[in-house]
C-alpha positions in Angstrom: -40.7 149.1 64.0 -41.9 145.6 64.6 -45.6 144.6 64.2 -46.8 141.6 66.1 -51.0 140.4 65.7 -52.1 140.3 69.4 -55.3 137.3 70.2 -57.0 137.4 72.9 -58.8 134.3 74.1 -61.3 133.9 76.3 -59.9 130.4 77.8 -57.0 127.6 76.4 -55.1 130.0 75.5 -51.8 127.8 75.5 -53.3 124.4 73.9 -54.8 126.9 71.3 -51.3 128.4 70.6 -49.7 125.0 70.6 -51.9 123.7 68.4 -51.3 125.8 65.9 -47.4 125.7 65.8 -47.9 122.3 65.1 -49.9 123.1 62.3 -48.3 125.4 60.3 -44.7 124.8 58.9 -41.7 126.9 60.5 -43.9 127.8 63.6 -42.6 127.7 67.3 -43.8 128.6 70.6 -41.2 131.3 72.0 -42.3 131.9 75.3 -44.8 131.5 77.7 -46.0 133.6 80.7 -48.1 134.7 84.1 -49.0 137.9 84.8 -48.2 137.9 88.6 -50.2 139.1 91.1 -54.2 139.9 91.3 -55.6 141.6 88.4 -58.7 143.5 86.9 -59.0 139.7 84.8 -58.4 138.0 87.7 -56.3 136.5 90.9 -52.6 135.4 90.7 -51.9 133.8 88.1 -55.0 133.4 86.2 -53.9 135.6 82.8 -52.0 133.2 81.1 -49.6 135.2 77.8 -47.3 133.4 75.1 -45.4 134.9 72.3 -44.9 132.4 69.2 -43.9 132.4 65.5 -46.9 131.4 63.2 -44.9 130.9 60.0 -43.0 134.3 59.0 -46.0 136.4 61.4 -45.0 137.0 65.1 -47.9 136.7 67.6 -48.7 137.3 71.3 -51.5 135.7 72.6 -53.1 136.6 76.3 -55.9 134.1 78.0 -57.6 136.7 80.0 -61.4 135.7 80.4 -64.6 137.3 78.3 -63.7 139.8 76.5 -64.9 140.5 72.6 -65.0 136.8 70.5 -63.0 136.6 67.1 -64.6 137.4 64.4 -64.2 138.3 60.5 -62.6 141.1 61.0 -59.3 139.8 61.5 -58.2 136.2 60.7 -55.2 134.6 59.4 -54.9 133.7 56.2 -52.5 130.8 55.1 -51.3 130.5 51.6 -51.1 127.0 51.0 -48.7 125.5 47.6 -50.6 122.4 46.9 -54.2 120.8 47.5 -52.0 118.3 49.9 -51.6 121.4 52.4 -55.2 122.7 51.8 -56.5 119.4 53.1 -54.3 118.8 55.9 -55.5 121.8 57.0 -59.0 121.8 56.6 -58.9 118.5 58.4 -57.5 119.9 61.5 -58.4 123.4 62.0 -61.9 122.8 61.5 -63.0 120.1 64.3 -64.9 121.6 66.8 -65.4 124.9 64.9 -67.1 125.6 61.8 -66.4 125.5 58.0 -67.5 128.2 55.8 -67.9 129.7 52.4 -64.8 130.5 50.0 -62.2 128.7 51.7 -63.0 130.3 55.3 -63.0 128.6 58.9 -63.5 129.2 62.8 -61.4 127.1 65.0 -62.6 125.7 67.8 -61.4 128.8 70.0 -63.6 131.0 67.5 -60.5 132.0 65.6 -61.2 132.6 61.8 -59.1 131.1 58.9 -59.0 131.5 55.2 -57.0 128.4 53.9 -55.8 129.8 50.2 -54.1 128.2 47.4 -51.0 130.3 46.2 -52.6 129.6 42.4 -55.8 131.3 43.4 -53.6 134.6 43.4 -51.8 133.4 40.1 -55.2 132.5 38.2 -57.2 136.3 40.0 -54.4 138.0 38.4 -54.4 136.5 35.0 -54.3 139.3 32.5 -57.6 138.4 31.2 -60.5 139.8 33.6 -62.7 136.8 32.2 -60.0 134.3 33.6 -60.7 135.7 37.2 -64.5 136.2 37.1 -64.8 132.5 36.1 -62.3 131.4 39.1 -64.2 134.4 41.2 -67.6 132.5 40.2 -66.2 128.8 41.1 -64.5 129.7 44.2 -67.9 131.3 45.4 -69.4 128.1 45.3 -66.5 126.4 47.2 -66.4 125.9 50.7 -62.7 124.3 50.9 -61.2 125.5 48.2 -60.1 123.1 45.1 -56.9 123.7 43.3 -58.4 121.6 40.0 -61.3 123.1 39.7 -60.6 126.6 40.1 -57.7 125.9 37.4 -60.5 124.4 35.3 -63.0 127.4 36.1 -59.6 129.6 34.7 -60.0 127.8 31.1 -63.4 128.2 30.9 
């Protein structure tokens, strides 16, 4: 079995799905799509679909009108190795949207984003549960999240 994350966006669908192969390392835009003919969504032409590679996660993406906005409830998280890939990303992925609490984010299409460090998974699973409520407590006061400081929060 094969599992792909399916987004639905209400409009700019393609620039949306173009944007973020840029983005993100090792990502490529396979192929892109009309749905022929007069539909439910609308006339000939007007659903727009792509299927692209956002890292190592396959996605299909449809432009198909109003429908339900993004929200919490799914989002992609991308784990990043350094601060250098935390803030090249949280200078892009934010403008037009919003940033928000913990390392979280809506793009401009409404699509949400947690933007991780790799360490905050190393320092949460220190062996010491004191290690990760301090990085816990510090990252809760974080909006883009800081490699240094949660390592600092770690030592106490």
């Amino acid at each position: 079995m094969k599992v792909t994350q399916h987004l639905w966006f209400e409009r700019d669908m393609e620039a949306a799905v173009r944007f973020y192969c840029a983005l993100i390392p090792g990502s490529s835009l396979d192929w892109l799509s009309t749905v022929p003919g007069d539909t439910p969504s609308g006339p000939d032409g007007s659903i727009g679909l792509a299927g692209f590679t956002l890292g190592d996660q396959r996605s299909m993406a449809i432009e198909a009108g109003p429908l339900d906005p993004f929200n919490h409830s799914f989002s992609v998280m991308v784990e990043c190795d350094d601060q250098a890939g935390i803030d090249r990303l949280w200078d892009a992925l934010p403008e037009g949207g919003t940033a928000e609490q913990c390392g979280w984010l809506r793009d401009r299409w409404g699509l949400c984003w947690q933007v991780v460090p790799k360490r905050l998974g190393e320092l949460m699973a220190d062996p010491d549960p004191q290690v990760g409520r301090r990085v816990t407590a510090a990252m809760l006061t974080m909006v883009k999240l800081d490699i240094a400081a949660l390592e600092a929060a770690a030592r106490g």
